[in-house]
C-alpha positions in Angstrom: 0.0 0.0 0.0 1.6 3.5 -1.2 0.3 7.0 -0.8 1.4 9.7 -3.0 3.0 11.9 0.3 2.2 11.7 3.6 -0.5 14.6 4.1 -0.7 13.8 7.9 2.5 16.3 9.3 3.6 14.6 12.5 4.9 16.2 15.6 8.0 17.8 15.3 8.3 17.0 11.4 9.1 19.8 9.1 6.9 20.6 6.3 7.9 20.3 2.6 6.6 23.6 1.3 8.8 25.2 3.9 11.9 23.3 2.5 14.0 27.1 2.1 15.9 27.5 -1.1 19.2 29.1 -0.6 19.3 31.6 -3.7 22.7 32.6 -3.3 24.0 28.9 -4.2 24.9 27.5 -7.7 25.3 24.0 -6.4 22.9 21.8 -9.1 21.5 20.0 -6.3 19.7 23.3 -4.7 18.3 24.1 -8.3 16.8 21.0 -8.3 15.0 21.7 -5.3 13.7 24.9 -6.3 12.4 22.7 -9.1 10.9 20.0 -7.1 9.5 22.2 -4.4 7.6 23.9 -7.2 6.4 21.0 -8.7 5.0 19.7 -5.5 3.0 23.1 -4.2 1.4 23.3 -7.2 -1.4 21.0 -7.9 -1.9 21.3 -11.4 1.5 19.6 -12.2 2.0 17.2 -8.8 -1.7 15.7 -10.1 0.3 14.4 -13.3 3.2 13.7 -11.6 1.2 11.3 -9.7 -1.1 10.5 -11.7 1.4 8.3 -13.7 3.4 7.3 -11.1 0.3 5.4 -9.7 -0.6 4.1 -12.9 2.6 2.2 -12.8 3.3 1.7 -9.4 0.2 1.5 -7.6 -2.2 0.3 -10.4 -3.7 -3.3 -9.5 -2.2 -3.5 -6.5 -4.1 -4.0 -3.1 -5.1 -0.8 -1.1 -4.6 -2.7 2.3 -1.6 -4.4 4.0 2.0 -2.8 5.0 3.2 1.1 3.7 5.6 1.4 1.5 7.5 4.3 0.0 5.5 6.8 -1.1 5.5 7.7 -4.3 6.8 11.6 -3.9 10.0 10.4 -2.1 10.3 7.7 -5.2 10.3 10.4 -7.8 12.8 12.7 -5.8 15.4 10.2 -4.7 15.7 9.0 -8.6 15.9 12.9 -10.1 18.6 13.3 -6.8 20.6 10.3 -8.0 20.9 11.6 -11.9 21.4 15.3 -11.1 24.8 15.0 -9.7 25.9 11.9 -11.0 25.9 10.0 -7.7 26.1 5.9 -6.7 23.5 4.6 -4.8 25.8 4.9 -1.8 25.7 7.9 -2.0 22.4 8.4 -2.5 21.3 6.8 0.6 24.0 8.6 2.6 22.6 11.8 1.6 19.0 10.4 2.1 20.0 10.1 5.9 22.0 13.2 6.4 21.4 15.6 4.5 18.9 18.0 5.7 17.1 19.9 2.8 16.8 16.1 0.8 14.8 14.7 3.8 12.6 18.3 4.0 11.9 18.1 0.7 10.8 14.2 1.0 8.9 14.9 4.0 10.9 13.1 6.9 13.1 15.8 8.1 12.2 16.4 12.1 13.3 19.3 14.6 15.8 18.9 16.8 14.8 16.3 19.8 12.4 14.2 17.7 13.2 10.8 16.5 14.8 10.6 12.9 13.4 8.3 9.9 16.2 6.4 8.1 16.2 4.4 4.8 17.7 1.5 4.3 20.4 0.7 0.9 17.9 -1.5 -0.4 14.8 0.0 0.6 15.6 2.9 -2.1 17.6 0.2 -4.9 14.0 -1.3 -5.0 12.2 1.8 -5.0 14.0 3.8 -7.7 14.5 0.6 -9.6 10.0 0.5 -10.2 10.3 3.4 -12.4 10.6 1.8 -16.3 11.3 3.9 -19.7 8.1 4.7 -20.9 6.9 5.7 -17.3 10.0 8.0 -17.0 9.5 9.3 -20.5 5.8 10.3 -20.1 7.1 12.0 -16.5 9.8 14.4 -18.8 6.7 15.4 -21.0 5.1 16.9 -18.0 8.6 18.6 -16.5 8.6 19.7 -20.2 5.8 21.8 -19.9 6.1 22.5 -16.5 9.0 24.3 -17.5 7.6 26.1 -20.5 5.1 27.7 -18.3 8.3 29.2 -16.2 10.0 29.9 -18.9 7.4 31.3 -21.8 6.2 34.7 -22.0 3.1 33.8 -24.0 1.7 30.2 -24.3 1.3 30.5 -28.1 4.8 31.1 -28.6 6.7 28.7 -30.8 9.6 26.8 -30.2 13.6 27.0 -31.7 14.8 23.8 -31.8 18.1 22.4 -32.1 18.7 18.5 -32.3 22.1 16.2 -32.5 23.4 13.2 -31.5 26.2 11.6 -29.1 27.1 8.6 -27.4 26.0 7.0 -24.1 29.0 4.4 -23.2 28.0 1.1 -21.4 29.8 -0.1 -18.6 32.2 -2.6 -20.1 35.5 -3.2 -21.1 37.2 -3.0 -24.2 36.2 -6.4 -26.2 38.7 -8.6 -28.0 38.0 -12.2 -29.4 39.7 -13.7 -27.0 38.5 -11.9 -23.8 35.3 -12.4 -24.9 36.1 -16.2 -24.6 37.9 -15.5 -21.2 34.2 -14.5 -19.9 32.6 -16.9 -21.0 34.5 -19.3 -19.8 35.0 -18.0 -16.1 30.9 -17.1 -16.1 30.5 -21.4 -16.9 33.2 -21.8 -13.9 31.5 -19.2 -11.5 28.0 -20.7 -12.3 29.5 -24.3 -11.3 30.9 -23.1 -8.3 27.3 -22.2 -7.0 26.5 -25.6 -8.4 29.0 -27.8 -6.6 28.4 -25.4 -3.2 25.5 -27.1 -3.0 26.1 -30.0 -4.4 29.7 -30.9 -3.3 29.0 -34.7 -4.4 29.5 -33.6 -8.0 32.3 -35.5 -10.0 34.7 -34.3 -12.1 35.1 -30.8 -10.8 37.6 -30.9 -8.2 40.2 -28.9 -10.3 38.0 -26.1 -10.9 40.3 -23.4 -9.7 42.9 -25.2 -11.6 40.8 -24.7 -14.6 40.3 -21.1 -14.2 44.0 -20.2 -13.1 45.0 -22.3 -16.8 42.4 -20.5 -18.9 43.1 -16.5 -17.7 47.1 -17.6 -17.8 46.5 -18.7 -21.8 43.9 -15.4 -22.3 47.0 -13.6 -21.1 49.5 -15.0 -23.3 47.6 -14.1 -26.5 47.5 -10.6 -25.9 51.6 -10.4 -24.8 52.2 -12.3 -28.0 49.7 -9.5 -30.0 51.5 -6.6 -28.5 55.2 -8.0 -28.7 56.8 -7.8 -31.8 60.2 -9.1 -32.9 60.7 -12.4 -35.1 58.5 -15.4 -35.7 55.5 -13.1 -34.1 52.7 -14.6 -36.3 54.2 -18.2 -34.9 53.7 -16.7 -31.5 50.4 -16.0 -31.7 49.2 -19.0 -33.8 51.1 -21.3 -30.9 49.1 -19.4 -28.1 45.4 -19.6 -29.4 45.6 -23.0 -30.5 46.2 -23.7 -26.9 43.9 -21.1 -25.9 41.4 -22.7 -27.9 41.8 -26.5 -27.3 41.7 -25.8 -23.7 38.5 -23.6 -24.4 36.8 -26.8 -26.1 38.0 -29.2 -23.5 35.7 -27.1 -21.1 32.6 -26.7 -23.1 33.3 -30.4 -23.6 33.0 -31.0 -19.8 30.0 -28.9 -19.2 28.0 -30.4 -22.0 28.8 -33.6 -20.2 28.2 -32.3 -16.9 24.5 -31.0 -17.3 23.5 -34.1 -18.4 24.6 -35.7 -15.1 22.9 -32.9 -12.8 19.8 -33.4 -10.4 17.2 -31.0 -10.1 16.0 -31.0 -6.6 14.8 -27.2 -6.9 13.7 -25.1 -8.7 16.9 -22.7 -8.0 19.0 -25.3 -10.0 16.5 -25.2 -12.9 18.3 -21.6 -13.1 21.8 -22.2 -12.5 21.5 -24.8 -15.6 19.6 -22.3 -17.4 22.3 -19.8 -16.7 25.3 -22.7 -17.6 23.4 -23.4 -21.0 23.4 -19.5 -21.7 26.8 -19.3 -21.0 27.8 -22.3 -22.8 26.5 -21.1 -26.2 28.2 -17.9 -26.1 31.4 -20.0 -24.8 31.3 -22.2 -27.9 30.2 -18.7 -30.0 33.7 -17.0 -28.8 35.6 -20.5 -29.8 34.7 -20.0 -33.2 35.4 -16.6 -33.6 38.9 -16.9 -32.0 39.6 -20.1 -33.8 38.6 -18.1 -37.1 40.4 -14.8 -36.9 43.7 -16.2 -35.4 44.0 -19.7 -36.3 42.7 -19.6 -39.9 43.1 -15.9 -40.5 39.6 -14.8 -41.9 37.5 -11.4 -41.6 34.7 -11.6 -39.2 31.8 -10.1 -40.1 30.8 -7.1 -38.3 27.4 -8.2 -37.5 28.9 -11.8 -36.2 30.8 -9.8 -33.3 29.5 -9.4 -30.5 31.0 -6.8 -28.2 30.3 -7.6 -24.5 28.5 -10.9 -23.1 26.9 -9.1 -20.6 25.5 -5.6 -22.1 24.6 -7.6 -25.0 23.3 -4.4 -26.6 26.4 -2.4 -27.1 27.6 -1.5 -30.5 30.8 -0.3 -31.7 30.6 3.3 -32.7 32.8 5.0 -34.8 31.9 8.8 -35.6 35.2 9.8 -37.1 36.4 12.0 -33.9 39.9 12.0 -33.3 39.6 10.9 -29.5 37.4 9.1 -28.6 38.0 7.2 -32.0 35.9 4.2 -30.7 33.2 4.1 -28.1 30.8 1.3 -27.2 27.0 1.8 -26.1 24.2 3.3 -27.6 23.7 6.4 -29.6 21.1 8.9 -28.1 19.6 11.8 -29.7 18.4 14.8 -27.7 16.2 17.4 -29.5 16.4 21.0 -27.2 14.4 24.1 -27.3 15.7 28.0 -27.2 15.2 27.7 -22.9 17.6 24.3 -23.4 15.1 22.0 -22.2 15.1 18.6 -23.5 12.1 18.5 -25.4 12.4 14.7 -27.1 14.8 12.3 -26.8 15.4 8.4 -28.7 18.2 5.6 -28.3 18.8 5.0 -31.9 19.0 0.9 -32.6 21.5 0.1 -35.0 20.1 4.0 -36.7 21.9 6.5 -38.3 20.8 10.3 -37.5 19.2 10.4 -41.2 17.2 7.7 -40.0 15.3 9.0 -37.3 14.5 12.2 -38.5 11.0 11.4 -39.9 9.9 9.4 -36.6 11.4 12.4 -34.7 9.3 15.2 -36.9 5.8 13.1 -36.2 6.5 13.4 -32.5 7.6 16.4 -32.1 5.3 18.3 -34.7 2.5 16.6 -33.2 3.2 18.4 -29.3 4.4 21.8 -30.5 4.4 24.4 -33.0 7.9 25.0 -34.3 9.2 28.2 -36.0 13.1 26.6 -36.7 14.7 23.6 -36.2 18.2 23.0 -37.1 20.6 19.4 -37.8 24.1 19.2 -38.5 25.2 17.3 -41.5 24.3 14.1 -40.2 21.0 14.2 -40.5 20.6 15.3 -43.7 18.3 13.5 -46.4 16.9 15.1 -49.2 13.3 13.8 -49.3 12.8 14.4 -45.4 13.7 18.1 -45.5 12.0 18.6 -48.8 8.7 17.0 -46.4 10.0 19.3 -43.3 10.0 22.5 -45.1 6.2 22.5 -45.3 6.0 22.1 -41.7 8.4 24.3 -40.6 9.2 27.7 -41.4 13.0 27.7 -40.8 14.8 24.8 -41.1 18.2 24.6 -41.2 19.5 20.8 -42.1 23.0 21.7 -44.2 23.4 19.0 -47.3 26.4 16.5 -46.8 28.3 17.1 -50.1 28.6 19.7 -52.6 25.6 21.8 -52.9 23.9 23.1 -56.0 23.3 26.9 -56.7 20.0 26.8 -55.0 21.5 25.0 -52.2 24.5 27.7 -51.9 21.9 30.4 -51.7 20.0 28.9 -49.2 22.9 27.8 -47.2 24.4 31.9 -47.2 21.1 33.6 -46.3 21.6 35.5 -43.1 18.7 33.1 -41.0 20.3 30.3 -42.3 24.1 31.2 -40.8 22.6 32.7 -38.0 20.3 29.6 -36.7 23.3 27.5 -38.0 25.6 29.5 -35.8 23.1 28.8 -32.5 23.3 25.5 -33.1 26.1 24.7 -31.6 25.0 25.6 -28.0 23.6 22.2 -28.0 27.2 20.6 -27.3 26.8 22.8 -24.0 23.6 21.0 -23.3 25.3 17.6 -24.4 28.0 18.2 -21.7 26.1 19.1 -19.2 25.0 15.8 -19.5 27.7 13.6 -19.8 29.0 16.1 -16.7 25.7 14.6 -14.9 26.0 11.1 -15.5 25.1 10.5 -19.0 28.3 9.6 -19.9 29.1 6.1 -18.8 25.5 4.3 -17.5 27.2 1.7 -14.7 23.3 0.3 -14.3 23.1 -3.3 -15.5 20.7 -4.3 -18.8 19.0 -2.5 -21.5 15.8 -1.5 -19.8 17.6 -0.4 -16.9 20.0 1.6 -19.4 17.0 3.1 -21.5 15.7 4.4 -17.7 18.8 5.9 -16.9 19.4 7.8 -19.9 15.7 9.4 -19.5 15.8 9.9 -15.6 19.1 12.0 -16.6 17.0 13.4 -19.1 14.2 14.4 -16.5 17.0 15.7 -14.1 18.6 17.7 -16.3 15.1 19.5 -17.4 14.7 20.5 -13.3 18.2 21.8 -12.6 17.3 23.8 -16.0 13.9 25.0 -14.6 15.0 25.5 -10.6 17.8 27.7 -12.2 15.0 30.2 -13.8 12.7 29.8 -10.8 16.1 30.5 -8.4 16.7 33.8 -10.7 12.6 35.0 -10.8 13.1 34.3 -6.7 15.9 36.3 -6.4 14.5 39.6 -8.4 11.9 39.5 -6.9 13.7 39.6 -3.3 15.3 42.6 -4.6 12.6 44.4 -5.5 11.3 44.2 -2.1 14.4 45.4 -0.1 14.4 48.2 -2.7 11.1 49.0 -1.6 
């Protein structure tokens, strides 16, 4: 059972609409606040904010039995994590300590009165019930929660600017035969739980033996790759043949080991699940090492795979001197002239030109755009011929050499000048990455889809609690001019 704040104040506890903003600070973390404070003591937006929050947390459960974590301490604790880029550590450190946090989330006491304290995991399950499409429809809301702050007139139309960058995964940098080293330590690791349990299991007593011979061969390919000198080539051939043979003998073993095992549980059901997983991407990672440095042939990019456990990372190359490489997922954020992050997509195997006409259904559908500018990338000729009609200034510069009526339109003055503005979304980019968006170290694709769009959500309130910190702080100075 969940309630969407505790409206009941108890003795001693301090309110949350008395949580004081201090407008002389630039820490991020007070701007976020003055965001959330806002958001909360006004009831048109809280009533969406909670509105889908119960739809996906509370919806079809039961309305009796033990409270939970209400839902307004939920939504804060995740936009808290993703504002300052912060482990969940840290996250419940603060949650204990510090003082405008627990105001703000409603269990902050006076002096004398007994403190409330969350537990690690209490919050990991919490924050961890929010999914992508539930965090995506909560940024559309914090969108136009900040377009009231910021707009002057409701009907005004919006100057947007849109690019792309990449969101790393947290993994290490794949080779063939490293690849095969996790696999083949994830089989070992899995059997250890196995014979833990079941220490009457034959065959395995020189597991470790097996693990310490495996990593010691892993290691010996990549000396012989980065050592040069004579007979290299015989080097390496020597050392993943051995790699390799030892790498069958082991899959060889587990096949033959499966067979044999009892299931008394259903718990065991898994581990072999979990074995057979590993297993196929063990014998997957034989026969890509076996191919490339035993017989010498090309793999095919869409054979590799480039980490076995952030399955969805893809190797990105976007012709940058440094990074030249990066693995993860591209992301493309569409901004407004206030810099709030009005749409954004993780593109699947896309290139920008690709998402364009998705992206112009979405956003044209929401808001009325005067100008909307792309950098080279995202260039196609039949989408901005279709654009053009839609909006009044577009600005998406052609990728090779224009014609005459190209050049033209490329020189005009609102063409250089938008194309000049443009670039202020790299500020909004690394403001990001500053934040968190950099590197996501959660674990699996839906929990890497949420992060990107609670950082999202995050970064739209620090944006927004700055403007409402600067229309607080005029308007404190016109009344000690007064």
């Amino acid at each position: 059972m969940r309630k969407r704040f505790e409206p009941q104040i108890l003795l001693g506890q301090l309110p949350i609409e008395e949580t004081r903003i201090p407008l002389k600070s630039r820490d991020p973390l007070v701007a976020l606040v003055a965001a959330l404070k806002k958001l909360y003591i006004t009831p048109e937006w809280n009533e969406k904010i909670f509105a889908i929050l119960e739809q996906k947390i509370v919806s079809g459960k039961k309305k009796t039995g033990r409270y939970g974590m209400n839902l307004w301490q939920i939504f804060v604790l995740a936009q808290f994590r993703l504002a300052i880029n912060c482990s969940y550590d840290r996250l419940h450190h603060m949650s204990n300590n510090d003082k405008m946090l627990r105001q703000l989330m409603g269990v902050e006491t006076e002096s004398g009165f007994e403190d409330y304290e969350f537990e690690y995991q209490n919050i990991l399950d919490n924050v961890g019930l929010l999914d992508d499409q539930t965090v995506r429809e909560l940024n559309d809301v914090i969108v136009s929660f900040g377009h009231e702050v910021f707009k002057k007139k409701d009907t005004e139309a919006l100057a947007l600017k849109t690019d792309s960058f990449v969101v790393e995964s947290n993994v290490h940098f794949p080779t063939d035969y490293n690849l095969l080293w996790d696999c083949s330590r994830k089989c070992l690791d899995t059997m250890d739980i196995v014979l833990e349990k079941y220490p009457e299991t034959e065959g395995w007593r020189k597991i470790n033996n097996w693990r310490i011979e495996l990593k010691r061969m892993m290691r010996n390919i990549g000396f012989a790759n980065r050592s040069g000198g004579k007979d290299k080539e015989k080097r390496v051939l020597k050392s993943a043949s051995q790699y390799v043979e030892k790498a069958k003998l082991l899959s060889t073993k587990i096949s033959k080991s499966i067979k044999d095992f009892l299931l008394q549980e259903d718990s065991d059901l898994v581990q072999i699940l979990k074995l057979e997983k590993f297993k196929i991407l063990l014998d997957k990672h034989i026969d890509l090492v076996e191919r490339r440095l035993i017989k010498h042939e090309v793999i095919p990019h869409e054979e590799k795979m480039f980490s076995i456990f952030e399955q969805f990372t893809e190797w990105i190359t976007k012709g940058k001197l440094r990074p030249n490489v990066e693995l993860g997922k591209r992301l493309a954020i569409t901004t407004d002239q206030y810099h709030l992050i009005v749409d954004y997509k993780v593109m699947e195997n896309e290139t920008d030109s690709e998402i364009v006409l998705p992206l112009a259904i979405r956003i044209l559908d929401k808001f009325k755009v005067y100008s909307w500018s792309f950098d080279k990338g995202f260039w196609n000729k039949f989408i901005k011929a279709l654009l053009k009609d839609e909006v009044l200034k577009l600005v998406m510069p052609k990728k090779g050499k224009c014609n005459q009526q190209e050049r033209q339109e490329e020189t005009d003055k609102i063409f250089v000048r938008l194309r000049n503005k443009h670039s202020a979304i790299e500020s909004n980019i690394n403001e990001l990455e500053f934040s968190g968006l950099d590197r996501c170290p959660d674990k699996g694709y839906e929990h890497f889809k949420r992060y990107i769009g609670l950082a999202v959500c995050a970064y739209n309130l620090k944006r927004i609690g700055r403007r409402l910190i600067v229309i607080a702080r005029a308007e404190q100075e016109l009344k000690q001019a007064a």
